[in-house]
Biopython code that builds the backbone (N, CA, C, O; Angstrom):
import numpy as np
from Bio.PDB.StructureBuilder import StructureBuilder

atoms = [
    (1, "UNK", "N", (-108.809, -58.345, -6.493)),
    (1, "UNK", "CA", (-108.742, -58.694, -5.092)),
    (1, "UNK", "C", (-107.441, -58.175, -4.476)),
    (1, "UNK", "O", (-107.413, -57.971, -3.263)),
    (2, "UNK", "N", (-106.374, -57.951, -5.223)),
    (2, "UNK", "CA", (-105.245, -57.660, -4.647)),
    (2, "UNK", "C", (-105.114, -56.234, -4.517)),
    (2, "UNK", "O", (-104.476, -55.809, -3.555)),
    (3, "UNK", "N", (-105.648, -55.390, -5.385)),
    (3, "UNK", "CA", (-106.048, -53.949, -5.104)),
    (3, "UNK", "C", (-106.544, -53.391, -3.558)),
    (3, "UNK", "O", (-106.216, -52.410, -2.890)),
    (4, "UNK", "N", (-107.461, -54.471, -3.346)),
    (4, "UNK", "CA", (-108.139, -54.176, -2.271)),
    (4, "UNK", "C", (-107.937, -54.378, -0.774)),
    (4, "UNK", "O", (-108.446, -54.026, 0.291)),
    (5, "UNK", "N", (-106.484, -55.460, -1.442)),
    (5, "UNK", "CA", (-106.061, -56.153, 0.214)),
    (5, "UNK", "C", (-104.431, -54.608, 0.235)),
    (5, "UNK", "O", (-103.820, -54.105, 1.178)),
    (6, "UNK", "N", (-104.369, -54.469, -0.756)),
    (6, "UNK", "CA", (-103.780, -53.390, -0.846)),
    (6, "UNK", "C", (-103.933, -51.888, 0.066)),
    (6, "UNK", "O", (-103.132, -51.192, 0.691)),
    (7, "UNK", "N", (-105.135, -51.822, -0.172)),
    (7, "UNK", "CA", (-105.565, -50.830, 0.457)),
    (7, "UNK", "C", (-106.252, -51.039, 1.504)),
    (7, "UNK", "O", (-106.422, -49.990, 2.124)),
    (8, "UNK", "N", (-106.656, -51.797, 1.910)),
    (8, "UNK", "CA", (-106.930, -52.451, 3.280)),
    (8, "UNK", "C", (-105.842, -52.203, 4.449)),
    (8, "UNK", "O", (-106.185, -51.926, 5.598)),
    (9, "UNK", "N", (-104.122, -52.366, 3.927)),
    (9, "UNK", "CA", (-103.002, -52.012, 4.366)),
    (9, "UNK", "C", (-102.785, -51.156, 4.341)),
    (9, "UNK", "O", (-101.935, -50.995, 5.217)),
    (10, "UNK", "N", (-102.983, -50.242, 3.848)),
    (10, "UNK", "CA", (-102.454, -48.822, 3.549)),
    (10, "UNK", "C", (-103.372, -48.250, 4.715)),
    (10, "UNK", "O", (-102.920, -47.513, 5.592)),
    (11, "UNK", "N", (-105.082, -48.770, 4.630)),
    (11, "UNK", "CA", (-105.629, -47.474, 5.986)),
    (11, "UNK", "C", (-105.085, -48.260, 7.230)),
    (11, "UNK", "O", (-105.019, -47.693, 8.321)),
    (12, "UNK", "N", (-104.716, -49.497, 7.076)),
    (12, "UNK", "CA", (-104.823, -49.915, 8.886)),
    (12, "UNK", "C", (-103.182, -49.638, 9.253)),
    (12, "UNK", "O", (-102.684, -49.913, 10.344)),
    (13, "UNK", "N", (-102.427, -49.015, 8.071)),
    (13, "UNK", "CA", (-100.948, -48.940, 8.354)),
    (13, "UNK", "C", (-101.220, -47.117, 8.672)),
    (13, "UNK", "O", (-100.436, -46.589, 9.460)),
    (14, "UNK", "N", (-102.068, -46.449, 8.185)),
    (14, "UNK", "CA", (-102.772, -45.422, 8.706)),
    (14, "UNK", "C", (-103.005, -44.844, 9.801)),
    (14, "UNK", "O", (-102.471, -43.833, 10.257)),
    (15, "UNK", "N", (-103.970, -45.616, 10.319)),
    (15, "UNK", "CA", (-105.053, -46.129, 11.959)),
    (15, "UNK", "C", (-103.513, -46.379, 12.614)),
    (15, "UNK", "O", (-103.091, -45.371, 13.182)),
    (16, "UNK", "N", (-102.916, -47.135, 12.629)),
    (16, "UNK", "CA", (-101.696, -47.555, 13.459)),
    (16, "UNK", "C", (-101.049, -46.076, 13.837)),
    (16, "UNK", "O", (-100.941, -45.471, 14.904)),
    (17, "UNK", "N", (-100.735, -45.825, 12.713)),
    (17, "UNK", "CA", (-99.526, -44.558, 12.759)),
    (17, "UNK", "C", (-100.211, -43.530, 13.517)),
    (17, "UNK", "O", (-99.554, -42.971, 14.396)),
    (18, "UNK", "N", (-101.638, -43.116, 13.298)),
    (18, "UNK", "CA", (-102.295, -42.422, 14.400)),
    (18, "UNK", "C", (-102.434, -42.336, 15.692)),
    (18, "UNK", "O", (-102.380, -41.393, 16.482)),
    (19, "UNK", "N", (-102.671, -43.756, 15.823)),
    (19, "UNK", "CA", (-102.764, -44.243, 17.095)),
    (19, "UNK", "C", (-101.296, -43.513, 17.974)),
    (19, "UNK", "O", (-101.071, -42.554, 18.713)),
    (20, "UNK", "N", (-100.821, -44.230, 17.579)),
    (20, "UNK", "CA", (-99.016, -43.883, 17.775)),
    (20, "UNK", "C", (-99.020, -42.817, 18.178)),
    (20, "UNK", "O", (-99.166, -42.593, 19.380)),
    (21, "UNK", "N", (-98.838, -41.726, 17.142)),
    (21, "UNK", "CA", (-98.744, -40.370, 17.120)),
    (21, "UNK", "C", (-99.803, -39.636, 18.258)),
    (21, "UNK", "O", (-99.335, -38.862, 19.093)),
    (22, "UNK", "N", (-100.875, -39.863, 18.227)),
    (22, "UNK", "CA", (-101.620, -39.377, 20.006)),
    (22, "UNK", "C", (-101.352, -40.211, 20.846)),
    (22, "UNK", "O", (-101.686, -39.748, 21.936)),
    (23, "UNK", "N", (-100.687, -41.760, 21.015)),
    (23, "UNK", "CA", (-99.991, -41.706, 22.312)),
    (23, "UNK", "C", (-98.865, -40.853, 22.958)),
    (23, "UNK", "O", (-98.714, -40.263, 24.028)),
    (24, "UNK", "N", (-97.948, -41.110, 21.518)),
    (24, "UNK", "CA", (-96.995, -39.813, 22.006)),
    (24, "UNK", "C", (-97.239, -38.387, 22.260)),
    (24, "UNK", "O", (-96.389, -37.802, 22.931)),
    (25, "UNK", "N", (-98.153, -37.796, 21.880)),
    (25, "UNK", "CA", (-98.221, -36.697, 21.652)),
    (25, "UNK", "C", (-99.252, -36.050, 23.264)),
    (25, "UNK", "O", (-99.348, -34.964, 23.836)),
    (26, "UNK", "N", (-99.834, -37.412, 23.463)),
    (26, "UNK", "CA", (-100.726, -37.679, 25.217)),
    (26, "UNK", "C", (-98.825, -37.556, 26.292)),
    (26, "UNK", "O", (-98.275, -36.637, 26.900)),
    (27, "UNK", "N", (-98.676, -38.133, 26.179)),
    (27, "UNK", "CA", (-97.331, -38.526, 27.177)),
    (27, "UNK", "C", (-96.581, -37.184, 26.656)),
    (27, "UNK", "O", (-97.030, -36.246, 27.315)),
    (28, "UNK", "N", (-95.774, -36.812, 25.883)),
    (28, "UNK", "CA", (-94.932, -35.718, 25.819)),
    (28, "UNK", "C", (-95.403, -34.669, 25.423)),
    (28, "UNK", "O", (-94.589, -33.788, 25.149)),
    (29, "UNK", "N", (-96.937, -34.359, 25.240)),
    (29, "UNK", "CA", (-96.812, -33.000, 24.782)),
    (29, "UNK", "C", (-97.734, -32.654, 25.335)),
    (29, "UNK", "O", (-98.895, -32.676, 24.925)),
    (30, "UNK", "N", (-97.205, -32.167, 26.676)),
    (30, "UNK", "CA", (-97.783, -30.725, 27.606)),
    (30, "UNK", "C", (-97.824, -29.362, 26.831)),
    (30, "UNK", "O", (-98.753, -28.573, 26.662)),
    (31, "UNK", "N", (-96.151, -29.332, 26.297)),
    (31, "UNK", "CA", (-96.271, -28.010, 25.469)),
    (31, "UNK", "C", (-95.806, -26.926, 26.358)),
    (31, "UNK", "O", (-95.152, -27.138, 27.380)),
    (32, "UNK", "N", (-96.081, -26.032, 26.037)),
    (32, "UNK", "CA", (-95.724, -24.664, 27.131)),
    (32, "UNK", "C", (-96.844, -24.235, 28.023)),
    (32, "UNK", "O", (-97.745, -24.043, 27.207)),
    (33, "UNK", "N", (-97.292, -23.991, 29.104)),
    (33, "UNK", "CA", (-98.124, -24.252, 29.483)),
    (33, "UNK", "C", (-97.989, -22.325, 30.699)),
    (33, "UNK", "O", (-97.132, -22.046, 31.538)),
    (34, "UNK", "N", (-99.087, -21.549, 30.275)),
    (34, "UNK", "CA", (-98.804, -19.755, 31.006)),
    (34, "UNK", "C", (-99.260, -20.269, 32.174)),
    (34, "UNK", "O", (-99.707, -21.399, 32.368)),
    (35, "UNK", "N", (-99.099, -19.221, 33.078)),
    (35, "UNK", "CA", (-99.740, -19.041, 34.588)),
    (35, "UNK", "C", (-99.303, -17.307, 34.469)),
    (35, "UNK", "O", (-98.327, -16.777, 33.938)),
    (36, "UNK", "N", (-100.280, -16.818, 35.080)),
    (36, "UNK", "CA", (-100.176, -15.413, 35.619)),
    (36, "UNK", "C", (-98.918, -14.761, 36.868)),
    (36, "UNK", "O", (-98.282, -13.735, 37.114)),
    (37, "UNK", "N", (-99.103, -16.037, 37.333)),
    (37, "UNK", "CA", (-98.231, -16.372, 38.888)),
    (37, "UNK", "C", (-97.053, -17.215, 38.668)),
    (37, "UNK", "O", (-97.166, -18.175, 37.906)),
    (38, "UNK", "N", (-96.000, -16.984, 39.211)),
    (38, "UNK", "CA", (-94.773, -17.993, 39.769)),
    (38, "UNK", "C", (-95.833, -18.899, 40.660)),
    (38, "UNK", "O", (-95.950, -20.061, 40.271)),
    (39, "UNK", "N", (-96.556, -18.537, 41.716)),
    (39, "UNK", "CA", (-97.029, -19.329, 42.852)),
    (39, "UNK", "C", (-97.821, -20.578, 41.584)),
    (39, "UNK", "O", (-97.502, -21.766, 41.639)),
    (40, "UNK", "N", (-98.562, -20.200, 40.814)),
    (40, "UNK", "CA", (-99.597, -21.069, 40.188)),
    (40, "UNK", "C", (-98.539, -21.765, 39.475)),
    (40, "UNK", "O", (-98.765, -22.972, 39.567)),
    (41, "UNK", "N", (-97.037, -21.442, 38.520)),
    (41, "UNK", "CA", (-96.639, -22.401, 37.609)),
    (41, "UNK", "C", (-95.856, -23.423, 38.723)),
    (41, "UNK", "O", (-95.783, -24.623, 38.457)),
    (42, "UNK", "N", (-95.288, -22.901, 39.951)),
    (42, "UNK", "CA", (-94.638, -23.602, 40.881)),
    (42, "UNK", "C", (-95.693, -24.930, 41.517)),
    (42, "UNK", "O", (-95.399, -26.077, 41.853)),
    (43, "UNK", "N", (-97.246, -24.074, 41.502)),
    (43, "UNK", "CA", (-97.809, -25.811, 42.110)),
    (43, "UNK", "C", (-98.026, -26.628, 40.853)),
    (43, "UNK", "O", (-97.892, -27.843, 40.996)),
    (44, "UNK", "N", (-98.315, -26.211, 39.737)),
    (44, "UNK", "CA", (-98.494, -27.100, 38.959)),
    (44, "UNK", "C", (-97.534, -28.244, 38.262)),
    (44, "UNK", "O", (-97.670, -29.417, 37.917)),
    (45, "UNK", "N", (-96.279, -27.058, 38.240)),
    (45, "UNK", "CA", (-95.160, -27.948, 38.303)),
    (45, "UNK", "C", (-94.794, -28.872, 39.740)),
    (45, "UNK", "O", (-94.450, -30.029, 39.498)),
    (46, "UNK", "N", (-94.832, -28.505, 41.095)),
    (46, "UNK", "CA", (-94.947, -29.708, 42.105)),
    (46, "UNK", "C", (-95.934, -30.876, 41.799)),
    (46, "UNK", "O", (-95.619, -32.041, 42.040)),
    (47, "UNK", "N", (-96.989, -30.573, 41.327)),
    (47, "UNK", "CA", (-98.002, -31.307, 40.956)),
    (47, "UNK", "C", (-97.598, -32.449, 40.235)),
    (47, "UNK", "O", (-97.962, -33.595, 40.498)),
    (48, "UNK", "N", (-96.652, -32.036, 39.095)),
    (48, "UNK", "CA", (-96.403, -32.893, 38.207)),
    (48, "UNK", "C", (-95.245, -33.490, 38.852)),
    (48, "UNK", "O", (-95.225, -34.716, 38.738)),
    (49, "UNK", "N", (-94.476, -33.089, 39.363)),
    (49, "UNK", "CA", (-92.595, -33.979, 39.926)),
    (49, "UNK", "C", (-93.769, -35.079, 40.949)),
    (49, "UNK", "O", (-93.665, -36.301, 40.844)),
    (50, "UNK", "N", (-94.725, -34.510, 41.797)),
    (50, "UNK", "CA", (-94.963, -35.326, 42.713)),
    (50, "UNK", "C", (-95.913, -36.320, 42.208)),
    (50, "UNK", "O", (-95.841, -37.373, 42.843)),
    (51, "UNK", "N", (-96.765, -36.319, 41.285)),
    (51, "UNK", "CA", (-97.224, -37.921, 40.416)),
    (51, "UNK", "C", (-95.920, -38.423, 40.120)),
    (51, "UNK", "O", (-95.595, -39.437, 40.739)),
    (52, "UNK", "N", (-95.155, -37.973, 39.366)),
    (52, "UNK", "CA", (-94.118, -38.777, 38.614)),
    (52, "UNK", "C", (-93.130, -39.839, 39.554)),
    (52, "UNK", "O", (-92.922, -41.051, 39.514)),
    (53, "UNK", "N", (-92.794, -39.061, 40.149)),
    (53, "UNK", "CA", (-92.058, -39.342, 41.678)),
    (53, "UNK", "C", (-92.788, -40.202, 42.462)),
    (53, "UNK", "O", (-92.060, -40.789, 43.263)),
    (54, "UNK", "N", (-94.240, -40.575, 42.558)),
    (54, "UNK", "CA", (-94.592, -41.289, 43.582)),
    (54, "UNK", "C", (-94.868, -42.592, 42.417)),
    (54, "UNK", "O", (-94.258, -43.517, 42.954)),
    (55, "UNK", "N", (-95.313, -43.011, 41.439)),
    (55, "UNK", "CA", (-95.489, -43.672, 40.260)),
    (55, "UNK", "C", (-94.174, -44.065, 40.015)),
    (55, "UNK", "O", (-93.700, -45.099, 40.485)),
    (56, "UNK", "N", (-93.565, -43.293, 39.306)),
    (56, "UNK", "CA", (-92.172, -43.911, 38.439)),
    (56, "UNK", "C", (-91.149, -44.155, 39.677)),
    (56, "UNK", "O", (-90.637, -45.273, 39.736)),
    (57, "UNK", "N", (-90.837, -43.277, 40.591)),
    (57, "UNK", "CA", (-89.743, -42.851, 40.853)),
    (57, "UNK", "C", (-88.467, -41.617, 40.441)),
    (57, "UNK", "O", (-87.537, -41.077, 41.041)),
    (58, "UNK", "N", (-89.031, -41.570, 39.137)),
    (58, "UNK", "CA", (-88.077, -40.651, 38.488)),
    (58, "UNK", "C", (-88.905, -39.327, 38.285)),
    (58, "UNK", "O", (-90.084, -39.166, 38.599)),
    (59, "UNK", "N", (-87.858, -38.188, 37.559)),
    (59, "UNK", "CA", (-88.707, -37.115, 37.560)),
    (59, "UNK", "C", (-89.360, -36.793, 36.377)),
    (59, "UNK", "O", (-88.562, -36.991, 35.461)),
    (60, "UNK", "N", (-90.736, -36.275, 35.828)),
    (60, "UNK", "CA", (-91.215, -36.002, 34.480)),
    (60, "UNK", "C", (-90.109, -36.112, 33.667)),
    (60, "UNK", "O", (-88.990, -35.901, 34.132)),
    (61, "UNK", "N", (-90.333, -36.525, 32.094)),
    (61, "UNK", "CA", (-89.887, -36.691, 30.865)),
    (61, "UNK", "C", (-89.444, -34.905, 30.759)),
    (61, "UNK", "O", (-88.240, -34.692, 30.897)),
    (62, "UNK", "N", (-90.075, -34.035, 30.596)),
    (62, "UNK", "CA", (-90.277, -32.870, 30.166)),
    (62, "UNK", "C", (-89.417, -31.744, 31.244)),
    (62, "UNK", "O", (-89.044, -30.634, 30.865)),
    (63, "UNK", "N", (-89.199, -32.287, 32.644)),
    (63, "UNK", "CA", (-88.770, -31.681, 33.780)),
    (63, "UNK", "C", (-87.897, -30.546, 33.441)),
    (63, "UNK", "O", (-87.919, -29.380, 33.836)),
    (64, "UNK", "N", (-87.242, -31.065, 32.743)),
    (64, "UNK", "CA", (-85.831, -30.183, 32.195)),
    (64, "UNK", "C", (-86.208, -29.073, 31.028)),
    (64, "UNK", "O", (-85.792, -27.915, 31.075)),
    (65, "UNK", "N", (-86.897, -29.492, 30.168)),
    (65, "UNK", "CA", (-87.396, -28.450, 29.131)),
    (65, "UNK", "C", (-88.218, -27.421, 29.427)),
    (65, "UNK", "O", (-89.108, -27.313, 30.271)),
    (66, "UNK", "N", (-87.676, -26.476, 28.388)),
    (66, "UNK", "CA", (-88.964, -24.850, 29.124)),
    (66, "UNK", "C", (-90.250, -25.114, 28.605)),
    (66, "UNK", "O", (-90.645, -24.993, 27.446)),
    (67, "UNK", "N", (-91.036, -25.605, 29.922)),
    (67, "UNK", "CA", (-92.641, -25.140, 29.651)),
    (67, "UNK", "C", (-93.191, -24.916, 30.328)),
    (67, "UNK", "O", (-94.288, -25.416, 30.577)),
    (68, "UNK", "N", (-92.546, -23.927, 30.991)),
    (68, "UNK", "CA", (-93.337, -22.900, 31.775)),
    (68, "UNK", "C", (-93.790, -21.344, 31.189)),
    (68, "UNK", "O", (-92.691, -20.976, 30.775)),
    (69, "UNK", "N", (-94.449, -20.545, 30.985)),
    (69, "UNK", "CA", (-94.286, -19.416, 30.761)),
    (69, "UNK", "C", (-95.247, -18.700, 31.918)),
    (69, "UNK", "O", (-96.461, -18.845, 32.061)),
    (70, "UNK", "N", (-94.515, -18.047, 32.544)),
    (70, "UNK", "CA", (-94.608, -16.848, 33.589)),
    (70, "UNK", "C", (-94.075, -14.990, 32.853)),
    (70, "UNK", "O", (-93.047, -14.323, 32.742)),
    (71, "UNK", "N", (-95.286, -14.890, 32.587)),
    (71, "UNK", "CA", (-95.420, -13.044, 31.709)),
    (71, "UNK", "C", (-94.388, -13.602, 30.493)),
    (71, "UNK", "O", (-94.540, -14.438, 29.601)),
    (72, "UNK", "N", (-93.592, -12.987, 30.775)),
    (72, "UNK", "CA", (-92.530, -13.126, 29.144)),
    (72, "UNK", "C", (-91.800, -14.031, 29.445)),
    (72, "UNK", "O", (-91.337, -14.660, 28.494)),
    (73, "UNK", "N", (-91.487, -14.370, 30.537)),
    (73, "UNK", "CA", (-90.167, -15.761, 30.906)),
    (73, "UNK", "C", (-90.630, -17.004, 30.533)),
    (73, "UNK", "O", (-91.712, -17.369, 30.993)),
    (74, "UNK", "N", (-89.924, -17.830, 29.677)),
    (74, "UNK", "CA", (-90.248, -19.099, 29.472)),
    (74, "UNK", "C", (-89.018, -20.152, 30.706)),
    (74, "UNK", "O", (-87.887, -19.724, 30.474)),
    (75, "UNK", "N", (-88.960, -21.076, 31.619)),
    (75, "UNK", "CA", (-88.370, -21.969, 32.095)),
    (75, "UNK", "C", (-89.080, -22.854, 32.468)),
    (75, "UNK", "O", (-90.278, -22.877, 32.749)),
    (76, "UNK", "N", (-87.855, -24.048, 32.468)),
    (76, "UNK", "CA", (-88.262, -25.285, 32.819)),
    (76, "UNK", "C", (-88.619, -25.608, 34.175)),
    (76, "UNK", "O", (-88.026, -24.873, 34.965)),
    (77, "UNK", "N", (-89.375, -26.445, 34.724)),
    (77, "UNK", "CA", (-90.197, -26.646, 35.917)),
    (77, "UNK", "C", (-88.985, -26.985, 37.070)),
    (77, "UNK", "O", (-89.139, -26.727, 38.263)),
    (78, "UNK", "N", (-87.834, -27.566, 36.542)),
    (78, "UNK", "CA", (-86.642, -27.363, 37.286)),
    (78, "UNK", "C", (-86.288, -26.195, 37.589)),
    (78, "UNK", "O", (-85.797, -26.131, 38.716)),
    (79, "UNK", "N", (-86.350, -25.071, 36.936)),
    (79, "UNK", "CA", (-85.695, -24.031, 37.318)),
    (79, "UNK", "C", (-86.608, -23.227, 38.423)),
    (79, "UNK", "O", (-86.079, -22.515, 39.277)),
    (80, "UNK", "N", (-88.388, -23.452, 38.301)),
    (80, "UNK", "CA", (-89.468, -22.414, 38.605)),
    (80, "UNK", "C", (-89.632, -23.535, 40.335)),
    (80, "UNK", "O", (-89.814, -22.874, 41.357)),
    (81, "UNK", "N", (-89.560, -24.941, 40.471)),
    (81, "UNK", "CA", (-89.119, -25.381, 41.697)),
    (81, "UNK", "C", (-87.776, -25.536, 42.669)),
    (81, "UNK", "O", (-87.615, -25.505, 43.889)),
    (82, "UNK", "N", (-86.984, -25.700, 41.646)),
    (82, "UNK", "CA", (-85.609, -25.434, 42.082)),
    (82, "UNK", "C", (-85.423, -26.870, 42.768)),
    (82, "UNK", "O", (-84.869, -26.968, 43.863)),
    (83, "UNK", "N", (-85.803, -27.729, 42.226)),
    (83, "UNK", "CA", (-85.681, -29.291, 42.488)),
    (83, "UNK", "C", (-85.228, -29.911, 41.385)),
    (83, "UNK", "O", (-85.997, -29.862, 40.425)),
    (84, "UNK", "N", (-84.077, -30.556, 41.211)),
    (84, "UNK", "CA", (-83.758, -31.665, 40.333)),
    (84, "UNK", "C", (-84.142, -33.210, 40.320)),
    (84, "UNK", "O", (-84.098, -33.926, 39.319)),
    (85, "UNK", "N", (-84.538, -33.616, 41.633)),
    (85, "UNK", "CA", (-84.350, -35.297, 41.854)),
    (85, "UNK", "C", (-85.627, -35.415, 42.540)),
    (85, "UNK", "O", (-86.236, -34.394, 42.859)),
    (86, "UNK", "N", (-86.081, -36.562, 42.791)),
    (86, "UNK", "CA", (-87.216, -36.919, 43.696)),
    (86, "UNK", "C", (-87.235, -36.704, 45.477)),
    (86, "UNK", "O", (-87.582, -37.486, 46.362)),
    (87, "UNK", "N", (-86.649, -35.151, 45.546)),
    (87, "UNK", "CA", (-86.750, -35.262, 47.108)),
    (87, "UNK", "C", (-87.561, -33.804, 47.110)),
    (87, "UNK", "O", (-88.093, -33.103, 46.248)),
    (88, "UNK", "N", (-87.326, -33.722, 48.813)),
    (88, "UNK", "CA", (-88.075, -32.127, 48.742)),
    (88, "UNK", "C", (-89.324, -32.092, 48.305)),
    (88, "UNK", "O", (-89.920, -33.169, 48.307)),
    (89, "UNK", "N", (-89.818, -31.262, 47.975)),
    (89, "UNK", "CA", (-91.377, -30.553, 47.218)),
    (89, "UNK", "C", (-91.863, -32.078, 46.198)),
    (89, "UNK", "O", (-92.993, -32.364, 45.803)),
    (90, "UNK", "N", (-90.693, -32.768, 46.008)),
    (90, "UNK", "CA", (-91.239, -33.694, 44.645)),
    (90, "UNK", "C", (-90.850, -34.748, 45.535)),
    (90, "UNK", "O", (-90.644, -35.727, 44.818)),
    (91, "UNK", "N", (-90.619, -35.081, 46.889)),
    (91, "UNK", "CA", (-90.706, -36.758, 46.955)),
    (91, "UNK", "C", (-90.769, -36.352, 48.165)),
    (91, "UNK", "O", (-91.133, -35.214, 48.463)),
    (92, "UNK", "N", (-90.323, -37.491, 49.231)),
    (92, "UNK", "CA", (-89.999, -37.804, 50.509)),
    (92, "UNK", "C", (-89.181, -37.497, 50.610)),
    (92, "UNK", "O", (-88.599, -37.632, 51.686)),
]
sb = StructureBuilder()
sb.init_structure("model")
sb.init_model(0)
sb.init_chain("A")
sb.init_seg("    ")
for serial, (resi, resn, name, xyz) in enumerate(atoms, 1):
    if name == "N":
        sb.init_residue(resn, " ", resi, " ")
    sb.init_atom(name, np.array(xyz, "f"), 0.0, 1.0, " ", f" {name:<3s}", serial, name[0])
structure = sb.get_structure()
């Protein structure tokens, strides 16, 4: 019986850790994300400051990191809007 309550723990300590791991991985991992266009990575990145910004207040988790790629350039959605804070293009 103790074998079994054994392993009973082991998958649901499993199932847990999964769980976990695709919440995080839902919330922080956009990843790098191409566009053909500056115009297309610029709305998608407004897209994203302006949920975050009207919800949180603050700006995306990811804002700062490069995941943008435009042809060979990789930058961060800060650099491809040229917005740091919740105003402008990303707030009121």
């Amino acid at each position: 019986m103790r074998g079994l309550h054994t392993s009973l723990v082991i998958v649901v300590a499993a199932i847990v850790i999964l769980i976990v791991a695709l919440v995080v991985l839902t919330i922080f991992g956009v990843g790098i994300q191409t566009f053909s266009t500056m115009v297309q990575a610029e709305s998608f990145c407004v897209a994203q400051c302006q949920s975050s910004c009207t919800i949180t207040n603050i700006m995306p988790p990811t804002w700062k990191a490069d995941s943008v790629k435009v042809g060979n350039d990789i930058k961060s959605c800060e650099v491809v809007v040229g917005v740091g804070t919740c105003t402008g293009k990303c707030g009121s």
